[in-house]
Short mmCIF file of the C-alpha atoms (twelve columns), coordinates in Angstrom:
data_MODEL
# 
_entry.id   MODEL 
# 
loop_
_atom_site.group_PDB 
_atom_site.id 
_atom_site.type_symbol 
_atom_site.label_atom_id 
_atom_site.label_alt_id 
_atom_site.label_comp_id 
_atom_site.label_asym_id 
_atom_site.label_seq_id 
_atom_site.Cartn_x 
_atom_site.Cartn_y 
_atom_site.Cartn_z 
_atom_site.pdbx_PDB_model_num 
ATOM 1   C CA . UNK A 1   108.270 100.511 110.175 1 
ATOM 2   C CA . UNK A 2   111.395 101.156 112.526 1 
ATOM 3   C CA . UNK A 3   112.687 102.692 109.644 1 
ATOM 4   C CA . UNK A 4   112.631 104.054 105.499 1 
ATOM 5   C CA . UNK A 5   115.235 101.977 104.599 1 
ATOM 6   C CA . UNK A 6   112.631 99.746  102.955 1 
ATOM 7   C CA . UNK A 7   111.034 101.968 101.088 1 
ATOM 8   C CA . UNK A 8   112.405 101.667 97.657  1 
ATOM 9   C CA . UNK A 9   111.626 98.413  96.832  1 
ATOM 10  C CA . UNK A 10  108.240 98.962  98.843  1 
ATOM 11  C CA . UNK A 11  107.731 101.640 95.935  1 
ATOM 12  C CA . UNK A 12  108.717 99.154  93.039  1 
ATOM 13  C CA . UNK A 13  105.939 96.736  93.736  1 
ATOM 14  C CA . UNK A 14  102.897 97.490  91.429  1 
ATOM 15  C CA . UNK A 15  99.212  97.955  93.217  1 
ATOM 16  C CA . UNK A 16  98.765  99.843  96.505  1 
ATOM 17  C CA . UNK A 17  97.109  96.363  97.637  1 
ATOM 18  C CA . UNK A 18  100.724 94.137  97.111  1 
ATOM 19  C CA . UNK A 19  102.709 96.838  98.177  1 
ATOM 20  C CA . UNK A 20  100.412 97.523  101.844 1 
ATOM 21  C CA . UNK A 21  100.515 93.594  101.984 1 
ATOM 22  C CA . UNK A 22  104.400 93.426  102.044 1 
ATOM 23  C CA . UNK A 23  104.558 97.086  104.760 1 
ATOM 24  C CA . UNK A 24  102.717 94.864  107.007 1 
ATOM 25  C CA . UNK A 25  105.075 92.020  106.875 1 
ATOM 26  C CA . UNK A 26  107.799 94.167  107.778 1 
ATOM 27  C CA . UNK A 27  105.489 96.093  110.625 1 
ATOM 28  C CA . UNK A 28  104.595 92.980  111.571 1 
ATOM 29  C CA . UNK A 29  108.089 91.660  111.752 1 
ATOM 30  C CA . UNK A 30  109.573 94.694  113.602 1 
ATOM 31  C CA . UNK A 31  106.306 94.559  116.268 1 
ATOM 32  C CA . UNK A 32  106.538 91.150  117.130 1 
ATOM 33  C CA . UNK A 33  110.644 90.822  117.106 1 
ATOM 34  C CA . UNK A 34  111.807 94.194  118.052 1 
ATOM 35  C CA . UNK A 35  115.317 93.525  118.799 1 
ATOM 36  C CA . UNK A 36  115.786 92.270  115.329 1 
ATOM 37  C CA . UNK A 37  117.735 94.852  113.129 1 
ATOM 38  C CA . UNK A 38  116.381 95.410  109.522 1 
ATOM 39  C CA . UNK A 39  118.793 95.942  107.026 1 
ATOM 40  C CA . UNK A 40  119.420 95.677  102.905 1 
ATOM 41  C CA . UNK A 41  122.349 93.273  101.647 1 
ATOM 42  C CA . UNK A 42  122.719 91.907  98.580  1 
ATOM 43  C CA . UNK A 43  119.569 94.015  96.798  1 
ATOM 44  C CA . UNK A 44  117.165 92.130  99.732  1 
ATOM 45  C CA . UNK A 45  115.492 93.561  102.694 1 
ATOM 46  C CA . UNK A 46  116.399 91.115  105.769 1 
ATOM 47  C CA . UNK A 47  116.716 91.835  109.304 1 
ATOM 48  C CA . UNK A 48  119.563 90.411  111.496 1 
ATOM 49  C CA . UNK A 49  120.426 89.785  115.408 1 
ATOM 50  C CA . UNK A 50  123.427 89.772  116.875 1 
ATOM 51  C CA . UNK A 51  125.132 90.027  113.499 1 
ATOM 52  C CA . UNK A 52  123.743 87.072  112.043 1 
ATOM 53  C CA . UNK A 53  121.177 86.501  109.543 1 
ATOM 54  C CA . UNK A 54  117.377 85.559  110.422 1 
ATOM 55  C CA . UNK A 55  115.147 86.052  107.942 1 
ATOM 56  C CA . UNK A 56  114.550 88.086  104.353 1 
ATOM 57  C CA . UNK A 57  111.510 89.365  102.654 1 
ATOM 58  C CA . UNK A 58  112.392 90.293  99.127  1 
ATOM 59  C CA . UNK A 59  109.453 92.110  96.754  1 
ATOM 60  C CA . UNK A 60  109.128 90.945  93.120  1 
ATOM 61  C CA . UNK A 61  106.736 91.197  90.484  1 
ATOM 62  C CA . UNK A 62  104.212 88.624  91.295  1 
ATOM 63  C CA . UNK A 63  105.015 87.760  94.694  1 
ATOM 64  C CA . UNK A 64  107.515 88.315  97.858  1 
ATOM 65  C CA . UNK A 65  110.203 85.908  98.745  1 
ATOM 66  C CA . UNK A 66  110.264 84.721  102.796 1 
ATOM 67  C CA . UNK A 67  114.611 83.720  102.880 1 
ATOM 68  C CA . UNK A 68  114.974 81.655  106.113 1 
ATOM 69  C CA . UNK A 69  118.163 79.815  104.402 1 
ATOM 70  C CA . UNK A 70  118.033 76.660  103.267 1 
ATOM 71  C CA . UNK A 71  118.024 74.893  107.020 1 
ATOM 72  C CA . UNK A 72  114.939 76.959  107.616 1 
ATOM 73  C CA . UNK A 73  113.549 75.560  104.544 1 
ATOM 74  C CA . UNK A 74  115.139 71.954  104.884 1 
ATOM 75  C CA . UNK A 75  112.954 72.134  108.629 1 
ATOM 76  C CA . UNK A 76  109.840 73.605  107.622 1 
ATOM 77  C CA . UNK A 77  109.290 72.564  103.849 1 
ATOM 78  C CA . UNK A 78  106.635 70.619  104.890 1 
ATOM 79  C CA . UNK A 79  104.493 73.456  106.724 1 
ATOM 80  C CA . UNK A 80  105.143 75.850  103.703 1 
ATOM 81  C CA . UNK A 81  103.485 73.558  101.301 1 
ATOM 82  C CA . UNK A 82  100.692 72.902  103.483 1 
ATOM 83  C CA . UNK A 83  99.997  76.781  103.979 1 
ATOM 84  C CA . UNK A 84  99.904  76.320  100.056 1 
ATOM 85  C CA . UNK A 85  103.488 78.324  99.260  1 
ATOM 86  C CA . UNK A 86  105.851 76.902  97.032  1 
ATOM 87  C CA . UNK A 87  109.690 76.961  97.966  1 
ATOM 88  C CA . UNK A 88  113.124 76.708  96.692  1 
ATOM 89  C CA . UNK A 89  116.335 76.131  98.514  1 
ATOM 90  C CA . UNK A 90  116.594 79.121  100.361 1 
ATOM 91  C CA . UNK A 91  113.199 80.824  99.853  1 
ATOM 92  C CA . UNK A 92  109.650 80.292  99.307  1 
ATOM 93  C CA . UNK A 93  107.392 82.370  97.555  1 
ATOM 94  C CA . UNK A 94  104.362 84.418  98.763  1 
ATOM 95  C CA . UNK A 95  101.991 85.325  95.664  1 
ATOM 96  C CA . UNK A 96  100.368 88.800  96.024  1 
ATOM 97  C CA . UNK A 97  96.731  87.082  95.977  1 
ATOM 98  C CA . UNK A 98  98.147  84.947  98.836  1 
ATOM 99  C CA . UNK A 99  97.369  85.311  102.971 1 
ATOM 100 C CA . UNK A 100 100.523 85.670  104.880 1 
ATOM 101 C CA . UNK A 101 100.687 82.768  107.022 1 
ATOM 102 C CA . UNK A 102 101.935 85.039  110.325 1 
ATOM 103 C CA . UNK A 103 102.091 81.532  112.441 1 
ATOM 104 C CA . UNK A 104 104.313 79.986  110.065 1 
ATOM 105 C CA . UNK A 105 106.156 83.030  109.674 1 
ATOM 106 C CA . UNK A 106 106.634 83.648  113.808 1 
ATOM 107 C CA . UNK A 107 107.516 79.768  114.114 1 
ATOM 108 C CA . UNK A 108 110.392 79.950  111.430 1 
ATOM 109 C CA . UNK A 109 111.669 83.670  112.367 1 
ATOM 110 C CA . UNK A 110 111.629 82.031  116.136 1 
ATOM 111 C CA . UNK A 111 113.482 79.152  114.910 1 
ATOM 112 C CA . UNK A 112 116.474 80.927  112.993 1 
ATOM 113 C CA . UNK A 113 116.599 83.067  116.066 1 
ATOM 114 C CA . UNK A 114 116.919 80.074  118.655 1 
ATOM 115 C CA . UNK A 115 119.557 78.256  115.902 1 
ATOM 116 C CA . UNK A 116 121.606 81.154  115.635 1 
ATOM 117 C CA . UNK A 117 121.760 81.968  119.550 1 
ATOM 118 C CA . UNK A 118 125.660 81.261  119.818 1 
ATOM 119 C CA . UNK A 119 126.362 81.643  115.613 1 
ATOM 120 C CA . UNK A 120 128.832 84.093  114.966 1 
ATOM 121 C CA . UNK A 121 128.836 84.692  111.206 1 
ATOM 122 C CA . UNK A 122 126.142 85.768  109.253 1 
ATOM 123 C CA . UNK A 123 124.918 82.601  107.349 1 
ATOM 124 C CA . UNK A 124 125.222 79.110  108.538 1 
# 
């Protein structure tokens, strides 16, 4: 990772397995959109460009939360059912005995970062 600033809630998930499956979400992240800046607001790891929000991976007991905001949901609630995840309306959930779905994930981060292009605040 670009950085530590993950770290502590990387270190609150329980089993080395769910904790090494969320670090590579956040490698993977960083490698494949490298001009995206990771930060923590609001208790929730999320990385930003320009100064606006793209996307959030949040650690919890029994699973990580993917936050594209509820547009990214509203667009691809249909795809995150069918890669078997359930969602909410901002997030959907990731269970630890889960596969990431990284082409789902690179769609909506590429999404929220084509959306956002001109947006000047940091939600919608």
């Amino acid at each position: 990772m670009k950085t530590d600033l993950f770290q502590p809630y990387l270190e609150k998930i329980e089993g080395e397995k769910n904790s090494t499956k969320v670090r590579r979400v956040y490698e993977w992240i960083e490698e494949e959109f490298p001009k995206l800046e990771p930060e923590v607001k609001w208790s929730t790891p999320l990385y930003s460009h320009h100064g606006t929000f793209i996307i959030g991976v949040k650690p919890a007991k029994n699973h990580f939360s993917i936050n594209p905001e509820a547009k990214g949901i509203d667009v691809f609630s249909d795809k995150i059912k069918n890669a078997g995840y359930t969602h909410e309306k901002m997030t959907y959930k990731i269970e630890y005995s889960d596969e990431v779905d990284y082409s789902l994930l690179k769609e909506i981060i590429e999404f929220n970062i084509k959306d956002k292009k001109e947006h000047t605040k940091f939600w919608r």
